[in-house]
C-alpha positions in Angstrom: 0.0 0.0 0.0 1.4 3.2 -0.6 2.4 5.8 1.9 1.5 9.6 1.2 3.3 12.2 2.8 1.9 16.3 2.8 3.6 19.2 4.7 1.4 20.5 7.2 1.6 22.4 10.4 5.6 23.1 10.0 5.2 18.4 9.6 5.4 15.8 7.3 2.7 13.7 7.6 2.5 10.4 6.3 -0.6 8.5 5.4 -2.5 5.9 3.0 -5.8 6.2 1.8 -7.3 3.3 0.5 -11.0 2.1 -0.2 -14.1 3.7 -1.2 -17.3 5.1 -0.4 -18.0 7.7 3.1 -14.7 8.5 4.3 -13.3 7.1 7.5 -10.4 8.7 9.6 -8.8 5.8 12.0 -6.4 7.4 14.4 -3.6 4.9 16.0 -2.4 4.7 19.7 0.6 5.4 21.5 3.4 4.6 20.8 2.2 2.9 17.3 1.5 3.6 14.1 -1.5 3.0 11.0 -0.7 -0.3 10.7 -2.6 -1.6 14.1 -5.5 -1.2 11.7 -4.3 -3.0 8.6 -6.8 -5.6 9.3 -10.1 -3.5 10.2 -8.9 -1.3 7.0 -8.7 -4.6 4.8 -12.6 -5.5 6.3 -13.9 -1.9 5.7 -12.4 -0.9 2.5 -15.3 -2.0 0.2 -17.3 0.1 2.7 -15.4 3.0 3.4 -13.1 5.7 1.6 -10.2 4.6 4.5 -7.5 7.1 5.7 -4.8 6.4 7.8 -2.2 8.8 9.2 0.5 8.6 10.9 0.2 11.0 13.6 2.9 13.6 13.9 6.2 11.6 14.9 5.3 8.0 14.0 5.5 5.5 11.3 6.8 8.2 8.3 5.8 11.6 9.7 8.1 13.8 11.0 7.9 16.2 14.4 9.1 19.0 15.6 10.7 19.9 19.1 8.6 22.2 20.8 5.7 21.2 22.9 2.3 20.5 21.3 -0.9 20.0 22.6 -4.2 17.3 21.5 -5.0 20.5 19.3 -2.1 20.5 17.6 -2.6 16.5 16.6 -6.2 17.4 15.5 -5.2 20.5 13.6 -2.7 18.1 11.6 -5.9 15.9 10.7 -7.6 18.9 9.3 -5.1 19.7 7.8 -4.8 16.5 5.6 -8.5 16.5 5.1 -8.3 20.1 3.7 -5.5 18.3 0.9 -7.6 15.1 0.4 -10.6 18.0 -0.1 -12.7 16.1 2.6 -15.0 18.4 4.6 -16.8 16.2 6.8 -15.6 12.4 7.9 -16.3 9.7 10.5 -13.2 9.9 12.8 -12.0 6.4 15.4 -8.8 6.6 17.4 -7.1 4.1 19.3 -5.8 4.8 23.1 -4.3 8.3 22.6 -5.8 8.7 19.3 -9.2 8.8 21.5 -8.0 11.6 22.8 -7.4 13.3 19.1 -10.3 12.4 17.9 -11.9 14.1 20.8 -10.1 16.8 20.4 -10.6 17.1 16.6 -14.4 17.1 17.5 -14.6 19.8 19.9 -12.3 21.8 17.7 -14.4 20.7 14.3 -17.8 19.7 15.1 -18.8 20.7 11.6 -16.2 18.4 10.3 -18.1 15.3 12.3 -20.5 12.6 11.0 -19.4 10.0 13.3 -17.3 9.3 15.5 -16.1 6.3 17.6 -13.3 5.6 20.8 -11.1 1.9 20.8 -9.7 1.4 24.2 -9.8 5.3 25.2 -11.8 7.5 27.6 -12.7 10.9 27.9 -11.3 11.7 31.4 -7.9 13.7 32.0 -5.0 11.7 33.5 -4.5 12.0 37.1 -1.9 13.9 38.6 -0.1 10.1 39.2 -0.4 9.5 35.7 0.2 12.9 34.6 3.5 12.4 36.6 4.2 8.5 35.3 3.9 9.8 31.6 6.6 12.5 32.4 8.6 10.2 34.0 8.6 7.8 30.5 9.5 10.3 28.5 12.6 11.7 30.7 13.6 7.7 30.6 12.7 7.9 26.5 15.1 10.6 26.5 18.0 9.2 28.9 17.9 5.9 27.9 16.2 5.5 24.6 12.6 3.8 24.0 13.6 -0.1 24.8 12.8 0.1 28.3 9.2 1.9 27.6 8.7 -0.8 25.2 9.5 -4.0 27.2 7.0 -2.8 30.2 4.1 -1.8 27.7 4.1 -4.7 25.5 2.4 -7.0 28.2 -0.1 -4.1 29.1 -0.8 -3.8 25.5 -2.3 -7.4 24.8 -2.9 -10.9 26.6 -2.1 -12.4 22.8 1.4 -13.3 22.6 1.1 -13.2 19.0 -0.2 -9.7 18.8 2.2 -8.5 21.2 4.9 -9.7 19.1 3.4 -7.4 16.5 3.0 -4.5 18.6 6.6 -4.7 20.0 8.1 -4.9 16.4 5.8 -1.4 15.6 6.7 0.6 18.8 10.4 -0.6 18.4 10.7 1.4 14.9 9.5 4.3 16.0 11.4 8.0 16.9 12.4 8.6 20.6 11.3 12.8 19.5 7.6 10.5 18.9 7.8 8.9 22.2 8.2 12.5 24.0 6.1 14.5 22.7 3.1 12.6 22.5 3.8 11.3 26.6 3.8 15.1 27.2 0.5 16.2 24.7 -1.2 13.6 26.8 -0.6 14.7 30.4 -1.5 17.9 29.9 -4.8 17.3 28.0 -8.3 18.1 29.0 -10.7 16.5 30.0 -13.5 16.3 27.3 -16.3 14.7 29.5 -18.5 17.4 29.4 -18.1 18.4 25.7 -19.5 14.2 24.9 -23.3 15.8 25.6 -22.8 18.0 22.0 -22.6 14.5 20.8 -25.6 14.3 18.3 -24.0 12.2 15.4 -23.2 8.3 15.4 -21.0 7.4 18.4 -19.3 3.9 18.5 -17.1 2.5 21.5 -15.4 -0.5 21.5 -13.5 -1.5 24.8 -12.1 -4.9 25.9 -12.9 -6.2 29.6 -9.3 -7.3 30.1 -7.6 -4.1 29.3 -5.0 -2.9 31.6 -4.2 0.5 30.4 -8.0 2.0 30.6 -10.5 0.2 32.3 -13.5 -0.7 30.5 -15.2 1.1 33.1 -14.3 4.2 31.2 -16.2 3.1 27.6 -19.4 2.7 30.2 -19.0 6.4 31.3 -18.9 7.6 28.1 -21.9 5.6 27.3 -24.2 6.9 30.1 -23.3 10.4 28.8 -24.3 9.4 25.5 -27.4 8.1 25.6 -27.2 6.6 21.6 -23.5 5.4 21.8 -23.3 2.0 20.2 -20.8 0.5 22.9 -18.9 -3.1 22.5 -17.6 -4.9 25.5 -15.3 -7.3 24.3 -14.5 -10.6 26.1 -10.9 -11.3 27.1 -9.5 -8.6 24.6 -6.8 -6.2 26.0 -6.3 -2.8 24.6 -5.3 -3.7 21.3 -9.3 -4.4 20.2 -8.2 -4.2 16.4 -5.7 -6.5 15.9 -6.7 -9.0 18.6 -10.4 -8.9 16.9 -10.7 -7.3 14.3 -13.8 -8.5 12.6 -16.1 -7.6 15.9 -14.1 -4.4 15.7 -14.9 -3.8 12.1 -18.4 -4.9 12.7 -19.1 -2.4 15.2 -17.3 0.8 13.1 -19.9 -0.2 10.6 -22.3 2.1 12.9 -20.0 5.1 11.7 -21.8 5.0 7.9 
């Protein structure tokens, strides 16, 4: 498949676009990049006009090294719609791209006709987490990304097999990546009072044995919105689209 790249926000951002029919924007975790969706792409593409960016940092795109916020993620997303002359898209993310999705909503409701959160949450970080993230990335920027990657892997997935897959992606990417997404994270908002302006589709997918956000979180999100379409998935960890991706699939369905 090939990868795009555009300038955009002082970045180059990488991406592939693949598929056809309403566009689709899925939106990868940290520390990751598009590929965790290669399978849910490959199930959705006769449905779907699929795009999948790497956000600012990871897989192909480049960074810069200054600090930047959820806003600044988002913006980069509108900014490759503006080039792909998409005004309006369903829009997924993954773990922290949750919280850029969120943020792309709240900055470009207009821009919205679905939208959907795999293994994220709406809430801030605590001021524990908030302090474990920075923590990470002064040991990302001491010692290089190895350690991070050896303790996440297992919080990642119960499947060995996709947590040989998921330590393979985090190991290629940039220590800059690693950094500045840690500290974009910590000091985001919380967006649980903006979920109520909610009014288009709204999927959430969350599996009950994920150890980096407890499923608890998908059900808060639901009993804000009342329509969310949410999917509790058995024995998954936090890596719903590549440990199962056809009930994954199935459920961003909702977003068309």
């Amino acid at each position: 498949m090939e990868i795009n790249t555009i300038n955009v926000n002082g970045i180059e951002l990488a991406y592939i676009r693949r598929g056809q029919g309403n566009p689709l924007v899925l939106l990868h975790g940290y520390p990751l990049d598009h590929r965790i969706w290669d399978e849910v792409a490959s199930l959705l593409e006769g449905e779907f006009d699929i795009i999948l960016p790497d956000l600012r940092g990871f897989g192909g795109s480049t960074t810069i090294d200054v600090p930047y916020k959820m806003d600044d993620f988002a913006a980069d997303i509108a900014g490759l719609l503006d080039h792909l002359g998409i005004q309006t898209t369903a829009i997924a993310g993954h773990s922290m791209g949750g919280y850029i999705a969120l943020a792309f909503a709240h900055r470009y409701p207009e821009r919205v006709s679905g939208f959907g959160m795999v293994a994220s949450q709406a809430v801030a970080d605590s001021q524990e987490k908030k302090e474990g993230r920075y923590k990470s990335a002064a040991e990302v920027s001491e010692k290089g990304i190895q350690g991070v990657v050896a303790a996440m892997t297992p919080k990642l997935t119960p499947d060995e097999t996709v947590q040989e897959s998921v330590r393979e992606i985090m190991s290629q990417q940039k220590p800059a990546a690693f950094i500045g997404a840690l500290k974009a994270m910590a000091e985001r908002m919380d967006a649980t009072s903006q979920l109520v302006k909610f009014h288009f589709p709204v999927v959430l997918v969350h599996g009950d044995k994920d150890d980096l956000i407890p499923i608890e979180r998908a059900r808060e999100v639901r009993d804000v919105i009342s329509h969310a379409h949410l999917v509790e998935m058995k024995g998954v960890g936090h890596m719903p689209m590549m440990e199962n991706p056809k009930q994954t699939a199935q459920a961003l369905r909702h977003l068309k």
